[in-house]
Structure formats: structure tokens, C-alpha cells
N, C-alpha and C positions, 0 to 999 in steps of 0.2 A: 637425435631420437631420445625419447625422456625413456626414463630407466621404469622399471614395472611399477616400481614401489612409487613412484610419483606422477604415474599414469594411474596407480588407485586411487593414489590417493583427490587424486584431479577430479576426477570422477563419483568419487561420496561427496568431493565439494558443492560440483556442478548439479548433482541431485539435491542436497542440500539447498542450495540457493534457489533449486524448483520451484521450490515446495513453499519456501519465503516470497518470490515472485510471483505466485499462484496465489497463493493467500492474501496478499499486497492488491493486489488487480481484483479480485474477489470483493474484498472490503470495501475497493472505493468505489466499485462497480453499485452497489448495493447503497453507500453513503447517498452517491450520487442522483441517484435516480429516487431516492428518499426523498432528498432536498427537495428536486423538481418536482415532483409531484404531493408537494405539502404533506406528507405523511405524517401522522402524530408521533411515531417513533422517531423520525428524523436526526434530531440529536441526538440520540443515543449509538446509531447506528455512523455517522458522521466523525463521534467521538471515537468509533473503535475502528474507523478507517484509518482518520489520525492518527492514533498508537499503534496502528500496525504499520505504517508509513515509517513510523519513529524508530520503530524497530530494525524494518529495512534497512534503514538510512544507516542506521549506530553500525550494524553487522558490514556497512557498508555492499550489502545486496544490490542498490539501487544509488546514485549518485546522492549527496544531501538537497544538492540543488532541483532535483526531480523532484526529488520527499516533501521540501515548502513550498515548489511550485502545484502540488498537485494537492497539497495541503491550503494553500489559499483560494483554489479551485473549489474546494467544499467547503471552505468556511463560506465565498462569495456565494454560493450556492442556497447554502443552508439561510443566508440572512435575506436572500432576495425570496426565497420559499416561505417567511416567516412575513415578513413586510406584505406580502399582498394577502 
């Protein structure tokens, strides 16, 4: 059994990481569907999917290896949005 104090503290963590996974899946939600559908903001929105990934990844929220994989997902995205 974990003790109180490390049962709180588990728990502001797990909210914490929410709220970064929430935002994570948000951005590239939004990057993504930019890309495909040729939007003129596209890169900009793409770019802050990216940073929010970066971030993920550093806090270690999300694996690093998800963060470039899902990072080269919108990059391939963004260039096949742009070329046609």
C-alpha cells in the first residue's frame, strides 16, 4: 500500500500529465487535419503541434519515440498538403 503522501502526490502528477496529453492530442489533432486539408495556416499550426510534442517528450509525458514519430507524421503531412 503507498503511503497518503505518495498517493497525493501520484495523483497531482497523473492530473498534471492530463492536462499535457490533452493538449498533445489537441495540437496534433488540429496540425493534422490543417495539413490535409491544404489550409493556409497550416504551418503555423503544425509548428505548435510540434512544440507541444517537444514538450511532452522533454517532461517525459509521452515516450520521445511517439513525440518524432508523430512528429514526422505532420511534417509528411504538411509537405504532401503543400506539393499538390
Amino acid at each position: 500500500m503507498p503511503s497518503d503522501k505518495s498517493h497525493r502526490v501520484s495523483v497531482r502528477k497523473a492530473a498534471r500529465n492530463q492536462a499535457v496529453r490533452s493538449a498533445t492530442r489537441t495540437a496534433r489533432r488540429k496540425g493534422m487535419s490543417a495539413a490535409q486539408e491544404k489550409d493556409a495556416n497550416a504551418p503555423e499550426l503544425v509548428k505548435a503541434a510540434v512544440a507541444q510534442l517537444d514538450r511532452a517528450a522533454r517532461k517525459r509525458v509521452i515516450h520521445p519515440n511517439k513525440a518524432a514519430r508523430h512528429k514526422s507524421q505532420l511534417m509528411r503531412a504538411l509537405r504532401q498538403g503543400q506539393a499538390q
